[in-house]
C-alpha positions in Angstrom: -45.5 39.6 76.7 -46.3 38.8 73.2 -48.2 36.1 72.1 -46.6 33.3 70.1 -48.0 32.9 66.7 -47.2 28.8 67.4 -50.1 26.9 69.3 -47.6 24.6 71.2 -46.7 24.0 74.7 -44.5 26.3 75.1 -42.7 23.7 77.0 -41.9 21.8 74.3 -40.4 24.2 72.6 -38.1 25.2 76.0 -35.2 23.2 76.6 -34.5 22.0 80.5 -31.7 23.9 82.9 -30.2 21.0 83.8 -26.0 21.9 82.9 -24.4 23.3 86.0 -20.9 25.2 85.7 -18.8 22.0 86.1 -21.3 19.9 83.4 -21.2 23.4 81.2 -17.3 23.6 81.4 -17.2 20.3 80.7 -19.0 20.3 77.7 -16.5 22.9 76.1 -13.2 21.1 77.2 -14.3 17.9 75.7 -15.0 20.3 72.3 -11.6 21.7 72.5 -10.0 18.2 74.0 -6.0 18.9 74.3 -5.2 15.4 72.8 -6.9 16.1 69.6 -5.3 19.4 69.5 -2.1 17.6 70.0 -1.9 15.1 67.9 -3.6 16.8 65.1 -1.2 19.6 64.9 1.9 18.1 66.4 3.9 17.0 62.8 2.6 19.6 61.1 3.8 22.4 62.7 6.9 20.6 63.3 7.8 19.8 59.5 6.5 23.1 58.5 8.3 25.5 60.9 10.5 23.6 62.7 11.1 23.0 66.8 10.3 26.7 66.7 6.6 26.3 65.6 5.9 25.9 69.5 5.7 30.3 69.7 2.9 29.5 67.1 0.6 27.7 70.5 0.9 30.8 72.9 -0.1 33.4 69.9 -2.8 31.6 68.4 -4.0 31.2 72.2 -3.9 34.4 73.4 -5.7 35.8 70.1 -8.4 33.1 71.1 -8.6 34.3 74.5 -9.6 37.6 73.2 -12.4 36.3 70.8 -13.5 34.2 74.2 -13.5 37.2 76.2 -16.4 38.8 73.1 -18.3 35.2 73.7 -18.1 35.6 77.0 -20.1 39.2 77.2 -22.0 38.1 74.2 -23.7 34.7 76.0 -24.6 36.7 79.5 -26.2 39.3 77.1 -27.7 36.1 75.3 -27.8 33.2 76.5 -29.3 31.1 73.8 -29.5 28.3 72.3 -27.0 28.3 68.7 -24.6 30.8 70.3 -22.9 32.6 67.3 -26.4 32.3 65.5 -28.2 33.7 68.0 -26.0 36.3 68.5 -25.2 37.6 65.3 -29.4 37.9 64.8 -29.9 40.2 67.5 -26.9 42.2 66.5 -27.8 42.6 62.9 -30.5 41.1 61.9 -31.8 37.2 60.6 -30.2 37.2 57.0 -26.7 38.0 59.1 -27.7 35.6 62.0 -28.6 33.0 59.1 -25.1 33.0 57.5 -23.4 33.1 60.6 -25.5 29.8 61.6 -24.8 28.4 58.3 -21.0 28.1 58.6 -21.3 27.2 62.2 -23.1 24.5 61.1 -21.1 23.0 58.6 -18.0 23.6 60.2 -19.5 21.1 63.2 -21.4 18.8 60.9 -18.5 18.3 58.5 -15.8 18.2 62.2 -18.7 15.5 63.5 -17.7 13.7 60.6 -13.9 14.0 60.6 -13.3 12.9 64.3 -15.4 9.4 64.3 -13.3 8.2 61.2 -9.8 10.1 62.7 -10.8 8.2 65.7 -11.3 4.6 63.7 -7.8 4.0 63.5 -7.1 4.1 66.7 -9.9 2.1 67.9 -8.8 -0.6 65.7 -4.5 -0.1 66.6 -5.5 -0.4 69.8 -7.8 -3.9 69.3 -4.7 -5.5 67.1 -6.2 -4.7 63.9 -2.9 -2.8 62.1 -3.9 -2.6 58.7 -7.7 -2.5 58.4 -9.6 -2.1 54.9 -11.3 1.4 54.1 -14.5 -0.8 55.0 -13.5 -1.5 57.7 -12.4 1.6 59.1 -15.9 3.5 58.0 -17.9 0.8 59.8 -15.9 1.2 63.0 -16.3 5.1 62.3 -20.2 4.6 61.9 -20.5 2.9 65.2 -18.5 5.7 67.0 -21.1 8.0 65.5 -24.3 5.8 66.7 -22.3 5.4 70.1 -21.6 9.3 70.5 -25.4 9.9 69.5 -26.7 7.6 71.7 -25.3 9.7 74.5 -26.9 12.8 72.7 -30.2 11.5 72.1 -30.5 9.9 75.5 -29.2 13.0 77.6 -28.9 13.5 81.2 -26.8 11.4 83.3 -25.4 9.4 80.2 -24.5 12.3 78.5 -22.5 13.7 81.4 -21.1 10.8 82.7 -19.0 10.5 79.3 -18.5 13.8 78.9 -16.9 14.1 83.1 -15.2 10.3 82.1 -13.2 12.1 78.9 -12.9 15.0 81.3 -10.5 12.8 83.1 -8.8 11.3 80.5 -8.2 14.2 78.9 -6.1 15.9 81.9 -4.5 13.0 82.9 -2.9 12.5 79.0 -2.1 15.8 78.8 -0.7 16.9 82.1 1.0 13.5 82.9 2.1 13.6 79.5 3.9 17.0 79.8 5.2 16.8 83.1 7.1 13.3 82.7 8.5 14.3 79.6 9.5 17.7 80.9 11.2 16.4 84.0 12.4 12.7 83.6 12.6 12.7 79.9 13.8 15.4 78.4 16.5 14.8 75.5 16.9 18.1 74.0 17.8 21.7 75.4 15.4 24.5 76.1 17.2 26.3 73.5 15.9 24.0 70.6 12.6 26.1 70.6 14.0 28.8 69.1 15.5 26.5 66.2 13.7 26.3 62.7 15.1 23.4 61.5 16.3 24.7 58.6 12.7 25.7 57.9 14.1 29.7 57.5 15.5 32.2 59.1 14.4 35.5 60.7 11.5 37.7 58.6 11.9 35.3 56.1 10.8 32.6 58.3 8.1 34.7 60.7 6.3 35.6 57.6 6.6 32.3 55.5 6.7 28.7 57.1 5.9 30.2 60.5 2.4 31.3 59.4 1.1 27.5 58.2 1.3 26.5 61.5 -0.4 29.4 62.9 -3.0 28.3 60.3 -3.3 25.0 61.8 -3.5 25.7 65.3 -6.5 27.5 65.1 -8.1 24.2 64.6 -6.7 23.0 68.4 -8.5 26.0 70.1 -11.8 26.1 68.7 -14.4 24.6 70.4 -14.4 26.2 73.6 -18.0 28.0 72.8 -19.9 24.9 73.1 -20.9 25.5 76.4 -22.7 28.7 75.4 -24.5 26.5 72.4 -26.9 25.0 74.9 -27.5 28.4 77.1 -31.0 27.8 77.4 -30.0 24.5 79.2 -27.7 26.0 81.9 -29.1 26.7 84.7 -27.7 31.0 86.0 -26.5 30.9 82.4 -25.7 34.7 82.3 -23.1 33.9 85.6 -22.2 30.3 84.7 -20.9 30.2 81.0 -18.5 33.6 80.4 -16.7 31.6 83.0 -16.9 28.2 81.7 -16.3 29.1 78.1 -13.0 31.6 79.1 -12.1 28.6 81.4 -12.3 25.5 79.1 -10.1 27.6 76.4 -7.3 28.7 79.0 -7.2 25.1 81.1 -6.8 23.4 77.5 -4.5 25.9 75.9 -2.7 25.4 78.6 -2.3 22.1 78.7 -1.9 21.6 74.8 1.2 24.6 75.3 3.0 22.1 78.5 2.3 18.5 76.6 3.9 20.2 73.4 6.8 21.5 75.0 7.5 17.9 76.7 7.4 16.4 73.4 9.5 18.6 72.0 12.1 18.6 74.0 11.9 14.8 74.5 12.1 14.0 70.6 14.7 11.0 70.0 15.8 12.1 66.7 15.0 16.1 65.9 16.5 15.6 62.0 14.4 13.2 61.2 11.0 14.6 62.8 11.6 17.4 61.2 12.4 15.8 57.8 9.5 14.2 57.9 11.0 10.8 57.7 9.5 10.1 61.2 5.8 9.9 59.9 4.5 10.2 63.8 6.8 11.8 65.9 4.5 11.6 69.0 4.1 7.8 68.9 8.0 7.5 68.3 9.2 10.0 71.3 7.1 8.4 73.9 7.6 4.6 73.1 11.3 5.9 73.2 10.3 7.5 76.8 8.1 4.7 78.4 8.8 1.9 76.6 5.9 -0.1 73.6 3.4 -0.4 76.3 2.8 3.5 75.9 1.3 2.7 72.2 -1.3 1.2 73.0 -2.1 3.7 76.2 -1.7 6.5 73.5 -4.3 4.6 71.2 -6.8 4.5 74.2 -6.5 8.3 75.1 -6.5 9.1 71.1 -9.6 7.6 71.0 -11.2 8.6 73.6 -10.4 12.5 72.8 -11.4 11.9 69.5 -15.1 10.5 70.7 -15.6 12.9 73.3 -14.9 15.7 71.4 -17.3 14.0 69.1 -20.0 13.9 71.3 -19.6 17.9 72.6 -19.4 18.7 68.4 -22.8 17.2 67.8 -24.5 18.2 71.4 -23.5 22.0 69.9 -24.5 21.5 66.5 -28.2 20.4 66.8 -28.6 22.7 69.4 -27.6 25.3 66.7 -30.0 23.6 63.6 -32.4 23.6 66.4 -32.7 26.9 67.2 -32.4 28.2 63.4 -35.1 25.7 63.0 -37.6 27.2 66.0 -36.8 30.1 64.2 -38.4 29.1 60.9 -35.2 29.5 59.1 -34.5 25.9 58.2 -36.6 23.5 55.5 -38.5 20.9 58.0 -38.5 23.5 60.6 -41.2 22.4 62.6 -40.0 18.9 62.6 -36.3 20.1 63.2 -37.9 22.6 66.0 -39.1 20.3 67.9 -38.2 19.0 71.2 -39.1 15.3 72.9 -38.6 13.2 75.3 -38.6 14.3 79.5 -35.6 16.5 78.9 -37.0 18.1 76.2 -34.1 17.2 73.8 -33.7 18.3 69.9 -34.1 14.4 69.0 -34.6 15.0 65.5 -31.8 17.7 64.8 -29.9 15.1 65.8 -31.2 12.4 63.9 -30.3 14.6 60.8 -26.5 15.0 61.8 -26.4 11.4 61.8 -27.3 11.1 58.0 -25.1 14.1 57.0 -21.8 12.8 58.8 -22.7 9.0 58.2 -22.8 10.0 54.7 -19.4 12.2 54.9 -17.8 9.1 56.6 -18.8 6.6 54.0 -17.2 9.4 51.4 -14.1 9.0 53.2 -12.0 7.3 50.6 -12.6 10.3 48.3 -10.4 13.6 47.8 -14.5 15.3 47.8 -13.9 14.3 51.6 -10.4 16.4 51.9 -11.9 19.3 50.0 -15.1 19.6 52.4 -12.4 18.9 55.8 -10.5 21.6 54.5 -12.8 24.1 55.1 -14.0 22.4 59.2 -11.6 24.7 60.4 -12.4 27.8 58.5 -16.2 27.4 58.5 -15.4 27.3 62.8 -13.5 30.7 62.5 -15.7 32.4 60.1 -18.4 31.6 62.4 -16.7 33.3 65.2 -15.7 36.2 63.1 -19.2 37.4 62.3 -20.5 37.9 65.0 -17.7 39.8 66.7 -17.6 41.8 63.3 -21.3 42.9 64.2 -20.6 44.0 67.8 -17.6 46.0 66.3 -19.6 47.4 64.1 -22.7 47.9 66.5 -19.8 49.9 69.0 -18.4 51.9 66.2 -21.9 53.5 65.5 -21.9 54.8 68.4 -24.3 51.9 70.5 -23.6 49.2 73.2 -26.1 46.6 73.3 -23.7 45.2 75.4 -22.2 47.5 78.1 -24.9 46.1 80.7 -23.2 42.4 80.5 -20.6 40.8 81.5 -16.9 42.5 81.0 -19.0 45.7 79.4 -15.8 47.9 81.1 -13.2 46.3 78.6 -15.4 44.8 75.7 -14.6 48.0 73.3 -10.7 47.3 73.9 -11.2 43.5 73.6 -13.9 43.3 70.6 -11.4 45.3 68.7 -8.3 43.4 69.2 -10.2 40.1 68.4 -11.6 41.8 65.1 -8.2 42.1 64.3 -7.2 39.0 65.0 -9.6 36.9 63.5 -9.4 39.2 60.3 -5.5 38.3 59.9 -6.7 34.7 60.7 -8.8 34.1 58.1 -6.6 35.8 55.6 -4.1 33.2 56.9 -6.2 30.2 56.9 -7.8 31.2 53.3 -4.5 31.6 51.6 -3.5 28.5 49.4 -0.3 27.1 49.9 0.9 23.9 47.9 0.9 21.3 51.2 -1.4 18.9 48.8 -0.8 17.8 45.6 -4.2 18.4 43.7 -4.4 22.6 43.4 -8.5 22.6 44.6 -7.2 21.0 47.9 -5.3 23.5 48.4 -8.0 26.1 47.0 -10.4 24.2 49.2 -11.4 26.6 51.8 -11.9 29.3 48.9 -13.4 26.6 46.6 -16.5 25.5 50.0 -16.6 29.3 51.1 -18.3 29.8 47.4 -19.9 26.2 46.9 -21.7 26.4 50.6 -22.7 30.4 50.6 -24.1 30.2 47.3 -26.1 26.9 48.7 -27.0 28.8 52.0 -28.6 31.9 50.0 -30.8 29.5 48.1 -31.9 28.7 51.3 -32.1 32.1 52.8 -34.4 33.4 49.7 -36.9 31.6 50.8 -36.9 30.9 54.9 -35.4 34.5 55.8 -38.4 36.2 54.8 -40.6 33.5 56.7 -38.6 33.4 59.7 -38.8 37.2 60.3 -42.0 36.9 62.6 -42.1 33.8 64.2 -38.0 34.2 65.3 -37.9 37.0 67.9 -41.1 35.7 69.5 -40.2 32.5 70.3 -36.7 33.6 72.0 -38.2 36.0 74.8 -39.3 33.1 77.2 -36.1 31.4 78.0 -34.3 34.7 78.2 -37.5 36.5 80.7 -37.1 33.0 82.8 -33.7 33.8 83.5 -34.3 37.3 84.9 -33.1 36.6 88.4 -29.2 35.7 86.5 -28.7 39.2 85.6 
């Protein structure tokens, strides 16, 4: 084996295999959490599309499910730290795997940064606090930050005991949420999903409102690669996570699909949730369902989806900066590549998101804030997109660095169809429409595509070209240790 040009314990520099399948799965379904999905989505798609925006769930799922099944051969190929980083460099090169990192990264830094103040809020509803002050809410935000980092920077036990605790949560809210609704609640008839709402009517409508919330439900299933962000910390990682990352994404589409429907079909007044005039029609139909003491039982879930899916964001994003870092492709590499502590943790990548997002949060009253949230969702699916484009591309010249790794019988078949997918995606999610009122909100995808690749190849002038030795070195150890998971 080759030498590393770096003088360190290697150990220090290898994370510990201490994620199991359930602790791996885990990981992913706090990422993707249902009750974010749902609640994030929910009125959108509603006042957009009408009752009929529900077909949008099962679409945008099973185009997801095909993007999966690419991460799923991808990570028992590679099963390294960064995922969509990691992958996209041995596919092309480092300037591709560098971009591909890049939106990866801000699309979780700038999400870690969204769901602490999203989650505020509700921290505060649910603690009698009704109308807090901006202050206010950016404090509480800043502690749900420290709290979820804790977790990250101490590891282990902590670190999956929140993670299994959501877990629960997270099923119990969405499940018991869907199945009461659906069979003890239910106001409206099964044929009120196939009703716009006046939103538009055949073509017209499939091609116009129904697309926004096709746009928007992307952002409830992404997140289920987590679990292949920390491969080098999963122990059989080539068996373990094309099953826990397929498995997170179906288990919480699922579940976002059946506590949609329940809603739905339990909605009090259908005019006025559609009109917009009920601000939250979640809150409103299950108060109407269970009575008031279901606010504050919604408050609690909604915040505890918010903060788990918190904590999985930032466990996936410093394991990304961290391996970009090891790879010399980041400024302060060799303090962002470094690992401490007995589990060999990436202490100071996370130290760093704490800064970024603690100063996104405290920008929070700003419209700067919208403009770099609207593009979470489309640095996420970008990220995806690349490297998927690359094993497209790899496959259509003729070569198949993947055909000895997982599902290698159907990866032609299914890297094409997600290609397609993700393509009409982006198109979709890029595309301004006037939902704000300020035109560069709703250019504001376009507007932090430009503003962050222009950034990122400033960067890339100069660490690329370092990083083009030291990188490949320094990722054959953890794969060669693994050689008894193929």
């Amino acid at each position: 084996m080759t030498e590393s040009l770096i003088t360190e314990d290697p150990l220090e520099r290898q994370p510990v295999r201490d994620f199991k399948f359930r602790s791996a799965f885990s990981l992913s379904f706090a990422d993707l959490s249902p009750i974010v999905g749902i609640y994030t989505v929910f009125a959108i798609g509603l006042i957009a599309a009408g009752p009929a925006f529900l077909w949008a769930f099962p679409l945008v799922l099973i185009g997801q499910l095909f993007v999966c099944g690419v991460f799923g051969n991808l990570v028992s190929k590679w099963p390294l730290q960064g995922s969509v980083y990691a992958w996209s460099r041995e596919l092309i090169g480092p300037t591709y795997g560098w971009f591909t990192g890049w939106a990866y990264m801000w699309g979780l830094t700038l999400t870690l940064a969204v769901l602490p103040i999203t989650a505020s809020p509700y921290i505060l509803a649910a603690a009698g606090v009704n109308a807090p002050s901006q202050t206010t809410v950016e404090l509480v935000a800043i502690a749900v930050l420290l709290f979820g980092s804790a977790a990250n920077l101490f590891g282990g036990r902590l670190l999956k005991g929140l993670i299994y605790i959501a877990l629960a949560c997270e099923l119990v809210a969405s499940a018991g949420i869907g199945l009461t609704l659906l069979i003890a609640h239910r106001i409206n008839p099964l044929s009120v999903i196939f009703n716009t709402g006046g939103t538009g009517h055949g073509t017209a409508w499939l091609f116009g409102p129904f697309l926004l919330p096709v746009a928007y439900i992307a952002y409830s299933f992404i997140g289920f690669e987590a679990a292949a962000s920390i491969g080098e910390e999963v122990a059989e990682s080539r068996k373990v996570l094309p099953k826990a990352v397929i498995l997170s994404l179906a288990v919480g589409g699922l579940l976002v699909i059946l506590a949609c429907l329940g809603l739905v079909l339990a909605i009090p007044d259908m005019s006025a949730a559609v009109s917009g005039k009920d601000p939250n029609p979640i809150a409103t139909t299950l108060e109407h369902a269970y009575g008031s003491g279901a606010g504050r039982t919604l408050l609690i879930a909604l915040a505890i989806g918010f903060t788990s899916s918190m904590i999985a964001v930032q466990t996936a994003v410093t394991r990304a900066i961290w391996a970009s870092a090891r790879d010399r492709l980041l400024p302060g590499d060799k303090l962002l590549g470094r690992l401490s502590g007995r589990e060999h943790l990436p202490r100071y990548a996370i130290g760093l998101t704490i800064l970024i997002a603690g100063g996104l949060i405290f920008a929070g009253a700003s419209k700067v804030f919208a403009l770099l949230v609207s593009f979470s969702a489309f640095g996420f699916i970008l990220s995806y997109y690349l490297p998927i484009l690359a094993l497209g591309y790899k496959q259509w010249r003729g070569q198949s660095p993947t055909d000895d790794a997982w599902g290698a019988r159907w990866i032609r078949l299914v890297t094409a169809i997600a290609v397609v997918w993700l393509s009409a995606e982006i198109v979709n999610l890029l595309w301004p429409r006037p939902v704000n009122s300020e035109w560069y909100l709703n250019w504001g995808s376009i507007i932090m595509t430009v503003v962050l690749g222009a950034l990122g190849g400033l960067i890339a002038l100069r660490n690329v070209r370092r990083g083009r030795t030291a990188g490949p070195v320094q990722r054959v150890a953890p794969v060669a240790a693994e050689a008894e998971d193929a």
